[in-house]
N, C-alpha and C positions, 0 to 999 in steps of 0.2 A: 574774483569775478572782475573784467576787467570790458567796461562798456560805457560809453559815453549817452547813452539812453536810461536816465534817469527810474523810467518805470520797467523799461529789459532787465536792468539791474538789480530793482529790487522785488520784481516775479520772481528771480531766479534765487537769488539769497533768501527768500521766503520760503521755496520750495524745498532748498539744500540746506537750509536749518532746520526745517519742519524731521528733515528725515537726518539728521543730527550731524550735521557738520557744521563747522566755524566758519563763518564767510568772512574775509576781509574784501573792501571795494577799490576798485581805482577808476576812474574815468576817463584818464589819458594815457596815453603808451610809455610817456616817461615818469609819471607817479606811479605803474605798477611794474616798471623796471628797477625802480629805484626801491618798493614794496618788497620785491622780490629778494633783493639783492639786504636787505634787512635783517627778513627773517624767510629763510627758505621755504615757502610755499608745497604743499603735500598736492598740489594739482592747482592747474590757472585754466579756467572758463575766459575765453580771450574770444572778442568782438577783433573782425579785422581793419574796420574803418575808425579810427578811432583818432582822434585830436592830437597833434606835438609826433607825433610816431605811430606810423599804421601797426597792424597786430602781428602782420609778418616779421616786422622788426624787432616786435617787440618779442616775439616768442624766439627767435636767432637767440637776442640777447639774452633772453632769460636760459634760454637750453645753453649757453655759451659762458655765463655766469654761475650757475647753476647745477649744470649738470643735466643729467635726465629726468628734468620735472614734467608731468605729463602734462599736456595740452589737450583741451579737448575745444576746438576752434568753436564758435556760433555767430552764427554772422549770413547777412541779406546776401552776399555774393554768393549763388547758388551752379553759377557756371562749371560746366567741368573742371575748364584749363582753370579756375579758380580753389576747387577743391586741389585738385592734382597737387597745385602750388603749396598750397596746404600742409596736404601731407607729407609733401617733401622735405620742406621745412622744417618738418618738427613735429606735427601736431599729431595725437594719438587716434583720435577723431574728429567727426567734422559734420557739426549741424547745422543746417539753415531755416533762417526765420523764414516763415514764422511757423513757431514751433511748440511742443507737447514740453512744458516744464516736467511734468513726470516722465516722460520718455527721457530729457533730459539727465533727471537723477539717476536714471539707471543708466546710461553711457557713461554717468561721471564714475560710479558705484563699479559697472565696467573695466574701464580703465582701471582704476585704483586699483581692482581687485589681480588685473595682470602685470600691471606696475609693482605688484609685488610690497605694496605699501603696507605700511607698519605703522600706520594713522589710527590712532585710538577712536575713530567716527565713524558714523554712517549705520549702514543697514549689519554690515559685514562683521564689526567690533559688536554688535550684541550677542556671537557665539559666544564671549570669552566673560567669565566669570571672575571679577575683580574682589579680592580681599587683601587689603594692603601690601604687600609685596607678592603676594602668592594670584597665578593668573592661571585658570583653566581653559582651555581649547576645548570647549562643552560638546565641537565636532569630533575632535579626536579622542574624547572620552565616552563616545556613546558604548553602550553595553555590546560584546559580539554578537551574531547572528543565532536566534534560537533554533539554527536549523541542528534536524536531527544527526548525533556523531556514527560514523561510519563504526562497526563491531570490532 
């Protein structure tokens, strides 16, 4: 989560723990570049106006370091040519304040889920069924269809 608005940031980390993921914070462009670049980040909640380095830059660098970590932008600039910019850049989605912290989790939930992520959190990891090395996909083990067999 990467926002120089001390209570944006911690709505949002409140909401995306609640619903079980690990928030790391940064406040400025070049503490969550350098965040990033630490320990690779499974998705960045990225403000675009932000202190030392605006978010566009900072999401370049991170998708440019990084690789394809998913961005999902939030931020007051609600202009088109602002989104547009957005998503060109990088970002997988694009929220503007002010805005549904729950609608929020599910864009992030979203995202994750077509990023194809392999993040033990969230809504998404409670299908699977943990006993020390042994992990079930509780979706892909449902029972087959009790519809009736053909003769």
């Amino acid at each position: 989560m990467v926002d120089d608005d001390s209570t944006v940031s911690e709505v949002v980390a409140t909401y995306l723990d609640r619903a079980g993921f690990t928030v790391d914070r940064a406040a400025d462009g070049p503490s969550a570049v350098a965040r990033a670049a630490a320990v690779r980040p499974d998705l960045v909640v990225l403000d675009l106006m932000l202190p030392g380095m605006d978010g566009l830059e900072v999401c370049r660098r991170i998708r440019h370091g990084q690789g394809p970590v998913p961005v999902v932008m939030l931020t007051a600039r609600a202009d088109e040519e602002d989104r547009i910019l957005g998503l060109e850049v990088g970002a997988d989605d694009y929220v503007t304040k002010p805005f549904s912290p729950r609608e929020l989790v599910l864009r992030v939930t979203s995202v994750l889920r077509r990023a194809g992520s392999t993040a033990e959190q969230g809504p998404a990891a409670r299908a699977w069924l943990r006993a020390g090395p042994l992990a079930l996909d509780r979706a892909a083990a449902a029972p087959p269809s009790t519809a009736p067999s053909s003769p």
